[in-house]
C-alpha positions as CSV (number, residue, x, y, z in Angstrom):
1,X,-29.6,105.6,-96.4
2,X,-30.4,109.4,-96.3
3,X,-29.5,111.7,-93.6
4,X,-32.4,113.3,-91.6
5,X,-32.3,116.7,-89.9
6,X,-33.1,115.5,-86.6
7,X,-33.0,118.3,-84.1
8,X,-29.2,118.3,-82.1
9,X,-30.7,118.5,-78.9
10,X,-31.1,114.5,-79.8
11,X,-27.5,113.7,-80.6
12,X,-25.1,112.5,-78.2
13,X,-21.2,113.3,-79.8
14,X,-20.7,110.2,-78.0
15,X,-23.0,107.8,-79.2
16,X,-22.6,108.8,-82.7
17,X,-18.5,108.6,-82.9
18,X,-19.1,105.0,-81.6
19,X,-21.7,104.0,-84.0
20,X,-19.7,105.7,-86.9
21,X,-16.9,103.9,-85.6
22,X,-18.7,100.2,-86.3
23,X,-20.6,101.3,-89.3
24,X,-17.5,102.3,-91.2
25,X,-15.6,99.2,-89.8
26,X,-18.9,96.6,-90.6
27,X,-20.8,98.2,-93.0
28,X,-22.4,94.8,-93.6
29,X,-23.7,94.3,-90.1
30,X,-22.4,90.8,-89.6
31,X,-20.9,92.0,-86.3
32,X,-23.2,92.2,-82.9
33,X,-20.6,92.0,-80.6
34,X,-20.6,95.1,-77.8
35,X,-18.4,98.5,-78.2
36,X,-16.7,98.1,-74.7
37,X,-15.9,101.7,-73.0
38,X,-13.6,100.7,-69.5
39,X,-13.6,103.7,-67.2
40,X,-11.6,102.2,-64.7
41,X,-14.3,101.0,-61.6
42,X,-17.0,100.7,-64.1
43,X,-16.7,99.3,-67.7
44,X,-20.0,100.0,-70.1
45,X,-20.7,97.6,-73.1
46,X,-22.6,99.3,-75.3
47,X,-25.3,97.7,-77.8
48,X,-23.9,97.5,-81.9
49,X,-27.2,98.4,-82.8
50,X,-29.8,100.7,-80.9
51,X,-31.6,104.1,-81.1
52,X,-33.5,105.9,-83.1
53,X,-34.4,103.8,-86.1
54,X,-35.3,105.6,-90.5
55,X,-38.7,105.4,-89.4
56,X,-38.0,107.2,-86.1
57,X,-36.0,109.6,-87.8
58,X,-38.2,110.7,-90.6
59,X,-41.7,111.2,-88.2
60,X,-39.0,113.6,-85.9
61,X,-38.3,115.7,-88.9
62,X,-41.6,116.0,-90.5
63,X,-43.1,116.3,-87.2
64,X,-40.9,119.7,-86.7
65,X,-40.6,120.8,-90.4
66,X,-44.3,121.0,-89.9
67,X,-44.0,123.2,-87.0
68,X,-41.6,125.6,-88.9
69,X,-43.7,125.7,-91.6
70,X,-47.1,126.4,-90.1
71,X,-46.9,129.1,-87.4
72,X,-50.1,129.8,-86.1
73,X,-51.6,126.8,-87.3
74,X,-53.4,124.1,-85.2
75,X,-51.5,120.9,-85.5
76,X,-52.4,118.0,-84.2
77,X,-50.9,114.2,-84.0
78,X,-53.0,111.2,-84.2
79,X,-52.0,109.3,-81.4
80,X,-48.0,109.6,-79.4
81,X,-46.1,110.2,-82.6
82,X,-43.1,107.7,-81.3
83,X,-43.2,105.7,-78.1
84,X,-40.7,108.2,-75.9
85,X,-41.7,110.6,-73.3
86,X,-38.9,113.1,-73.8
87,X,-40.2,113.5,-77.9
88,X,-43.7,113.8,-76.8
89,X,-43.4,116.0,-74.1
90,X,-40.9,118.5,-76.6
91,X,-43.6,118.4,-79.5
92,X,-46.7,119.0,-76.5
93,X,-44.5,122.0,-75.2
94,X,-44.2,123.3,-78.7
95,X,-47.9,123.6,-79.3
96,X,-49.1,120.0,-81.0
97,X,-52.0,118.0,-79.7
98,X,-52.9,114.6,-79.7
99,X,-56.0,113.7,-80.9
100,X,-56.0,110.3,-79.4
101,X,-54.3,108.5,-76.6
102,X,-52.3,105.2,-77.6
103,X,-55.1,103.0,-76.9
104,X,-57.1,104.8,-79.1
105,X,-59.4,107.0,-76.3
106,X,-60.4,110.1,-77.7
107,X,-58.8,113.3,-75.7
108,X,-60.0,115.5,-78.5
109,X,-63.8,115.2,-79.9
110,X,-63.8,114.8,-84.2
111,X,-65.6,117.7,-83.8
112,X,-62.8,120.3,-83.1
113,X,-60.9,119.7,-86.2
114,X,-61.5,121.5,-88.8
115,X,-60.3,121.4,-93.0
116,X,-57.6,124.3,-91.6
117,X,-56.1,121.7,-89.5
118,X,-52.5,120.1,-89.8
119,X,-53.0,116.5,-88.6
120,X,-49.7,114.7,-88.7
121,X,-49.6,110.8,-89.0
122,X,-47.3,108.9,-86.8
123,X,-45.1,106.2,-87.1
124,X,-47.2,103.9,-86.3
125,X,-49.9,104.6,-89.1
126,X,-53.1,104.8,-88.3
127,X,-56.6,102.8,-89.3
128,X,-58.6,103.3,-92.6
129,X,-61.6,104.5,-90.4
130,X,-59.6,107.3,-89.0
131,X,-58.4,108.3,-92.6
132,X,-61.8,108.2,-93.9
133,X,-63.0,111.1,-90.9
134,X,-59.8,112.4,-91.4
135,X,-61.0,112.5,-95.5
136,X,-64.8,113.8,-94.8
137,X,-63.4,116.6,-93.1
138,X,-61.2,117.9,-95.6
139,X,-57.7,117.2,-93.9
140,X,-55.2,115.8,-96.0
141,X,-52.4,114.2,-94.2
142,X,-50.3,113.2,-97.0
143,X,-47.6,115.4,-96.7
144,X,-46.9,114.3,-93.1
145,X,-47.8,111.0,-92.9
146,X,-44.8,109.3,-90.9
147,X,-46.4,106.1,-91.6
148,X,-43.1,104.0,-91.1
149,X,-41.8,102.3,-94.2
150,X,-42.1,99.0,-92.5
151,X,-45.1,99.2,-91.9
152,X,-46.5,99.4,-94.6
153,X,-44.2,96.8,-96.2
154,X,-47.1,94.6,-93.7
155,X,-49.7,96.0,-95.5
156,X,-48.8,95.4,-98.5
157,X,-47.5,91.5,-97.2
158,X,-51.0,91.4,-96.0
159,X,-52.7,92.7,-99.3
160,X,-51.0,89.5,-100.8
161,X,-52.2,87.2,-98.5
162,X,-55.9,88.2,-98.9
163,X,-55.4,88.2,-102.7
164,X,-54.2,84.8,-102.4
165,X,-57.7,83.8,-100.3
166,X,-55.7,83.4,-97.3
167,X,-56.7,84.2,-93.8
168,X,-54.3,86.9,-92.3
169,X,-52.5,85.7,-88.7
170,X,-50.7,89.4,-87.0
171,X,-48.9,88.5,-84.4
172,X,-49.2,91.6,-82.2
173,X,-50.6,93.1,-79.2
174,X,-54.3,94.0,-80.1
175,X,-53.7,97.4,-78.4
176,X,-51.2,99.0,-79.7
177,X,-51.4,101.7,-82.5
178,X,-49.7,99.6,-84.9
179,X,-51.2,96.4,-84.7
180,X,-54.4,98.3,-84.5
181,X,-53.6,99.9,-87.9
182,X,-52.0,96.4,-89.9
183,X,-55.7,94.8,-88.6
184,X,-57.5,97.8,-90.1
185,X,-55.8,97.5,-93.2
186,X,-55.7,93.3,-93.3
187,X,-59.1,93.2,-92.4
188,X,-59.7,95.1,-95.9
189,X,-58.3,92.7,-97.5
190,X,-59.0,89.3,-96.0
191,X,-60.3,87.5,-92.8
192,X,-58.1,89.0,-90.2
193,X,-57.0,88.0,-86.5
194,X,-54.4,89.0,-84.0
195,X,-52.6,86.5,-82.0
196,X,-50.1,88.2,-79.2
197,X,-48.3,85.1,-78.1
198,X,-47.7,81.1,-78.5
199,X,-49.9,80.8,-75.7
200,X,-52.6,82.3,-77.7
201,X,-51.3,80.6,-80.9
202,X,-52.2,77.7,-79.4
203,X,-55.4,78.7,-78.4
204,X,-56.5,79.5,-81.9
205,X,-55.3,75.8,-82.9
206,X,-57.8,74.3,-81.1
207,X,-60.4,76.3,-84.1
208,X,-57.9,74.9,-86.7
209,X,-58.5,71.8,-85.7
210,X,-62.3,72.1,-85.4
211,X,-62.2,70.9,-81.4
212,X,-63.5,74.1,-80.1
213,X,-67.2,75.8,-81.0
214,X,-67.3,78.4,-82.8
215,X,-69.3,80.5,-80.1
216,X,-65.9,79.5,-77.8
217,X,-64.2,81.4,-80.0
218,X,-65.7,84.3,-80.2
219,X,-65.2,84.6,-76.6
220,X,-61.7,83.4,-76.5
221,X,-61.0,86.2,-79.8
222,X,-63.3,88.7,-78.8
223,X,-62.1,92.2,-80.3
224,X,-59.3,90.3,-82.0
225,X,-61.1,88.9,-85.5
226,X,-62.2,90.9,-88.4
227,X,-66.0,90.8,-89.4
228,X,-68.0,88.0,-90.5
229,X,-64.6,85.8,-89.6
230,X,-66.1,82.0,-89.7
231,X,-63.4,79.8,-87.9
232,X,-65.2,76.9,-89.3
233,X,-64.6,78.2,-93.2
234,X,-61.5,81.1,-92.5
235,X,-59.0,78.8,-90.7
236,X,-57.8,76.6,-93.6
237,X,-55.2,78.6,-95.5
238,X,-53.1,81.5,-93.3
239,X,-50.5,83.3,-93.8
240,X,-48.8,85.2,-90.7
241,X,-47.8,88.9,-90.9
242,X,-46.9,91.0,-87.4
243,X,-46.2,94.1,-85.5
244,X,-42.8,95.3,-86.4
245,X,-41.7,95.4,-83.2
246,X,-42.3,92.0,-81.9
247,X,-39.5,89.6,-81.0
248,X,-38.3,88.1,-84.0
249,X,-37.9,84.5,-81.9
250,X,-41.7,84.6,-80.6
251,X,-42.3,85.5,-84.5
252,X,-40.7,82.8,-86.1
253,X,-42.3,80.5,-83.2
254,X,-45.7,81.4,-83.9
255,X,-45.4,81.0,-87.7
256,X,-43.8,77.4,-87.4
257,X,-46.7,76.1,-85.1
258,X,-49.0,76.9,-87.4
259,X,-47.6,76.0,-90.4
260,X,-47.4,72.3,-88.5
261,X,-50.7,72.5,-87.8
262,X,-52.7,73.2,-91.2
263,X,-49.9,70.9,-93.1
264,X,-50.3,68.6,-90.5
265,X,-54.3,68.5,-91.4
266,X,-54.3,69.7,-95.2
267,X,-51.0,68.5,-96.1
268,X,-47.8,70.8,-97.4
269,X,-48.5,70.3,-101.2
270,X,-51.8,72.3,-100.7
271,X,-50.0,75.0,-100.0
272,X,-52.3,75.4,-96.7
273,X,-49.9,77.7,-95.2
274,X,-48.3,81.2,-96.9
275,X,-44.6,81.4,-96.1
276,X,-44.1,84.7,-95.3
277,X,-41.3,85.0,-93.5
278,X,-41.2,87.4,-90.7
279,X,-41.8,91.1,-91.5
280,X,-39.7,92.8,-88.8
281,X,-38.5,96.2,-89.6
282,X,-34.2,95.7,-89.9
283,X,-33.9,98.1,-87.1
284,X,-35.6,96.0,-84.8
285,X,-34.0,92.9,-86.1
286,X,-30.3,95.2,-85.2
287,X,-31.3,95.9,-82.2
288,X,-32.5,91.9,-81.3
289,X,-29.2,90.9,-82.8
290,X,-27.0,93.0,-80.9
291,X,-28.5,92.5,-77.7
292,X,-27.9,88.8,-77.6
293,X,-24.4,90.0,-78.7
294,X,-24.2,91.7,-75.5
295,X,-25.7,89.3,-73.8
296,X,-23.0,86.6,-74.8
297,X,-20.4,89.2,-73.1
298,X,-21.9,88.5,-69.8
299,X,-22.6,91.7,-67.2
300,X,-23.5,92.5,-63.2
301,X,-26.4,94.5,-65.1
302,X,-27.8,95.7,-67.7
303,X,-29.8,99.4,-68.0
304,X,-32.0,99.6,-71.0
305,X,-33.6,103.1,-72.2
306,X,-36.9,103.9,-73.5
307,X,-40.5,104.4,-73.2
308,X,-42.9,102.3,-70.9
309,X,-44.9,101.8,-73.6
310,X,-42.2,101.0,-76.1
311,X,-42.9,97.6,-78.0
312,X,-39.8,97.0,-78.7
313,X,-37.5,98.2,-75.8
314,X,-39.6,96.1,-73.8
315,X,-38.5,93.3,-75.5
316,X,-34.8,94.2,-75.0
317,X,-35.8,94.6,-71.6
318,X,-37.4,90.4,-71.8
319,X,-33.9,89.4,-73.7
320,X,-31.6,91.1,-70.9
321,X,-33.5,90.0,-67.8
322,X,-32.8,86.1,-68.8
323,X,-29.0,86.7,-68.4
324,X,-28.7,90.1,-65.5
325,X,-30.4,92.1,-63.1
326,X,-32.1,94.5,-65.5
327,X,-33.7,97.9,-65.2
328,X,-36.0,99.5,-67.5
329,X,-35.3,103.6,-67.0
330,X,-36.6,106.5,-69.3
331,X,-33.7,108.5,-68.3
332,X,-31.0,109.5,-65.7
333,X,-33.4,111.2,-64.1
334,X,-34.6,107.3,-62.7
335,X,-31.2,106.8,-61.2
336,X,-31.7,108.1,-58.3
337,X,-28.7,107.6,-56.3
338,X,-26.2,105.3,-56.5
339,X,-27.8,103.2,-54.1
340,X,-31.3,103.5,-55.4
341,X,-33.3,103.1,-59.2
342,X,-36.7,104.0,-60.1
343,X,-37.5,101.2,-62.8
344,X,-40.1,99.8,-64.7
345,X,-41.7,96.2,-64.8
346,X,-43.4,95.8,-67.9
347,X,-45.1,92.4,-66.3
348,X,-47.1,94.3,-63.4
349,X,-47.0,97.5,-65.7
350,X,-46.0,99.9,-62.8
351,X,-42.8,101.6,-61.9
352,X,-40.8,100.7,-58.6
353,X,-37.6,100.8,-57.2
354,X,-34.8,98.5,-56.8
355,X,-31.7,99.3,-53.9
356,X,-27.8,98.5,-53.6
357,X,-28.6,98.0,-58.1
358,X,-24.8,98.6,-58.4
359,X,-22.7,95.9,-56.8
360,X,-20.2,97.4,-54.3
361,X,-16.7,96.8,-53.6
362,X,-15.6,95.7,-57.7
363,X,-15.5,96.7,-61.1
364,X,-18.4,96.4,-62.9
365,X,-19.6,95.7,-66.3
366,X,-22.9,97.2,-67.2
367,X,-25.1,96.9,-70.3
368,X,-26.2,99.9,-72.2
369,X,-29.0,100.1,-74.3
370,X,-31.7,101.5,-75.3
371,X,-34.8,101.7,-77.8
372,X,-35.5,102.4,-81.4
373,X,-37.3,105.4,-80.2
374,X,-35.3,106.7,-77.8
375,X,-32.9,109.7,-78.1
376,X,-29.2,109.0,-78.5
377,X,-28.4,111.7,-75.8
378,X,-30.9,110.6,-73.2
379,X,-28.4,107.5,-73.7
380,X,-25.3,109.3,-73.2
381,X,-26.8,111.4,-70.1
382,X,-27.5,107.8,-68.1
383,X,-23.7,106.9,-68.9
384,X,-22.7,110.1,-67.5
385,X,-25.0,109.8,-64.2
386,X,-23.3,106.6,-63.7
387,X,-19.8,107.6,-63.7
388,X,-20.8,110.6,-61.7
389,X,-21.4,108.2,-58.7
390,X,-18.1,106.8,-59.2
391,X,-14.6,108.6,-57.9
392,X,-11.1,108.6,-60.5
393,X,-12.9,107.7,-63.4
394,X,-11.1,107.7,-66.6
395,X,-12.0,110.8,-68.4
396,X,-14.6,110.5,-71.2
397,X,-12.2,111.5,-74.0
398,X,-9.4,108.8,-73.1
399,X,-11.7,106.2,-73.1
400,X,-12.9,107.0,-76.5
401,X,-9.7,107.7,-78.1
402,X,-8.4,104.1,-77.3
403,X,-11.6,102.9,-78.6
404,X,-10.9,104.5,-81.8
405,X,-7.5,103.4,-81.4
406,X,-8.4,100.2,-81.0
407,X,-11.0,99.6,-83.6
408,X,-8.3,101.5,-86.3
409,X,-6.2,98.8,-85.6
C-alpha cells in the first residue's frame, strides 16, 4: 500500500514505531491483540489497529497539495473533508471553505462559485445532484476528488444490484454525507432505501410482508426511499449495501433478517435475496477487530479519540462502553485534570463531564484508541497528558525499547 505525504505535524514517533512494530511482525493481520506500554502506576493498551485510514490519508494530501498548488485561488470543500476537528480547523485556518455543513445546509450560496474555483471532494463523496451544479458551472473536481476507495466499491456493489432488478437496502444513518451520497448514487440505479438500525429493519419487514399500508410507510420512511419506491412491487428482491463505517455486527444483523424474511416468503431458490456480503472498508473492519481484542484484555477504562461526529469512532466508543467506563475525548485538551474529563455522549449528543474518571490508589490499565480520522499525534498528546498527572513514571523511551525488545523476541 503506497505511502502518502501526510503533513508531520500529524505523526506521532510513537504511534508509528508501535504500529511498524506489529505490521512487520503480522503482516497478515491475524493478530488483534493490544500493544501493552506499562509505565509503572499506569499501564496503556493500545488498539492493533486505529488512525488514520488510505482513504483518510489520500483526501489529507490532495487536500494540501491543492493548497500548494493554487495560491491565490479560492478553494473550497464540499462538506468537512474528514470527520476531525483538528483537520478541519488546520485546512479553515489555511484559507479553504466549506460549501456545505455535514448535514448538507448550505453555508455558502451556489451562487458564489465560480468556473475559477477549486472545489475539492471529500472522503465521503458527494451526491450526483451536487456534481451536476458542480458540472453546469464549469468546476471540474476530478483531480481532487477524495472520494474514498471504499466508497465507491458501494457504488459500484449497488450498480449491480439495480442491474440485477433488485431493490437496494443501505444500512446507514440517512444524515450523514456518506450515506447521503451511496443513496444518490443507488437511487440511480434501482429502488433505493436506508435502514439505520435492526430496529428499523424490522420496521420495513412489516412492508415485506404486506401487513403494513403503503401510506404507513411513507410516514414510517419518509426522506429515506428513492422516488416512485412502491413497497407493494419494490420489496421482493433486495440486496443490502451500507455506510462504510457502520458496525460490521449490526451489518451482518440486518442482512440476515432480511434475507429470512424474503426466503421465508419467496423461498431461497428464487434467489429473493442478493448476498452481498458486507461492504465495510478494511480499515474499519481493523479497527472493529482490534477493539474487541482490547476488549478481551479487560481495563479500569478506556479513552477513545475522534470527532463527535465520527461514524465510526462512535462505534468504538458503543463496543468499549459494554466492557469499561468510557470517554469519548477529541483531545488532551478534554482531560481536564486528573480528577475531571470533558466527554462526549453520542446518545444525548452533547458533551459533559465525568469526575474521579481515574481510579485512585492502584495501577491502572487504560484503553487507547482512537478513530480512522483522527491524527496519530493527537493520540500520542492524550497518552502524554495522562502520565503527566502521574508522579515516577517510567520514561517514554524505556517503555518502548522493552516493547521492541519484547516483540523482537
Amino acid at each position: 500500500m503506497r505511502e502518502f505525504e501526510v503533513p508531520e505535524f500529524y505523526r506521532s514517533p510513537i504511534i508509528s514505531m508501535l504500529k511498524d512494530i506489529r505490521k512487520t511482525l503480522d503482516p497478515k493481520k491475524k493478530d488483534f491483540s493490544p500493544t501493552k506500554l506499562d509505565f509503572g502506576p499506569v499501564r496503556f493498551l493500545i488498539a492493533r489497529h486505529f488512525g488514520f485510514c488510505f482513504g483518510v490519508e489520500n483526501a489529507i494530501e490532495r487536500a494540501y497539495k491543492a493548497l500548494d498548488e493554487n495560491p491565490g485561488k479560492n478553494i473550497y470543500f464540499l462538506s468537512e473533508m474528514i470527520h476531525n476537528p483538528l483537520v478541519n480547523s488546520d485546512l479553515q485556518s489555511r484559507g479553504i471553505q466549506f460549501i456545505m455543513d455535514t448535514k448538507g445546509n448550505q453555508l455558502i450560496e451556489w451562487s458564489s462559485i465560480t468556473s475559477e474555483d477549486l472545489v475539492i471532494v471529500p472522503a465521503f463523496g458527494t451526491t450526483i445532484e451536487t456534481k451536476e451544479i458542480l458540472s453546469e458551472k464549469g468546476v471540474h473536481t476530478e483531480e481532487y476528488n477524495t472520494t474514498c476507495p471504499f466508497v465507491e466499491r458501494v457504488w459500484k456493489m449497488s450498480k449491480k444490484l439495480g442491474d440485477k432488478e433488485y431493490t437496494i437496502v443501505i444500512h446507514g444513518k440517512s444524515n450523514h454525507e456518506e450515506t447521503r451520497a451511496t443513496f444518490s448514487h443507488a437511487s440511480q440505479e434501482g429502488p433505493a432505501i436506508i435502514v439505520k438500525n435492526i430496529e428499523e429493519t424490522k420496521v420495513l419487514e412489516q412492508y415485506i410482508r404486506g401487513k403494513k399500508s403503503k401510506n404507513d410507510f411513507y410516514n414510517d420512511f419518509k426522506g429515506k426511499y428513492s422516488e416512485g419506491f412502491d413497497p407493494e412491487i419494490h420489496l421482493k428482491r433486495i440486496g443490502v449495501v451500507n455506510q462504510t463505517t457502520m458496525l460490521a455486527s449490526e451489518t451482518k444483523e440486518i442482512a440476515a433478517y432480511i434475507k429470512g424474511v424474503v426466503e421465508d416468503l419467496y423461498g431461497s431458490e428464487n434467489k429473493a435475496f442478493a448476498d452481498t456480503r458486507d461492504s465495510l472498508c478494511y480499515a474499519t473492519n481493523d479497527n472493529q477487530s482490534a477493539t474487541y481484542g482490547l476488549l478481551e484484555e479487560g481495563a479500569d477504562l478506556a479513552i477513545v479519540v475522534g470527532g463527535y461526529n465520527s461514524s465510526n469512532t462512535t462505534h468504538l466508543v458503543e463496543l468499549c462502553e459494554e466492557k469499561c467506563p468510557t470517554y469519548f475525548v477529541t483531545g488532551k485538551d478534554k482531560l481536564l485534570s486528573d480528577k475531571e474529563i470533558a466527554h462526549f455522549d453520542w446518545r444525548k449528543k452533547e458533551e459533559g463531564t465525568s469526575l474521579n474518571y481515574l481510579p485512585d490508589g492502584k495501577k491502572i490499565d487504560i484503553i487507547l484508541t482512537s478513530g480512522a480520522s483522527c491524527p496519530d499525534s493527537t493520540v500520542e498528546a492524550v497518552l502524554r497528558k495522562v502520565l503527566g498527572f502521574y508522579e515516577n513514571t517510567r520514561p517514554v523511551e524505556e517503555v518502548l525499547k522493552e516493547v521492541e525488545e519484547l516483540y523482537e523476541n
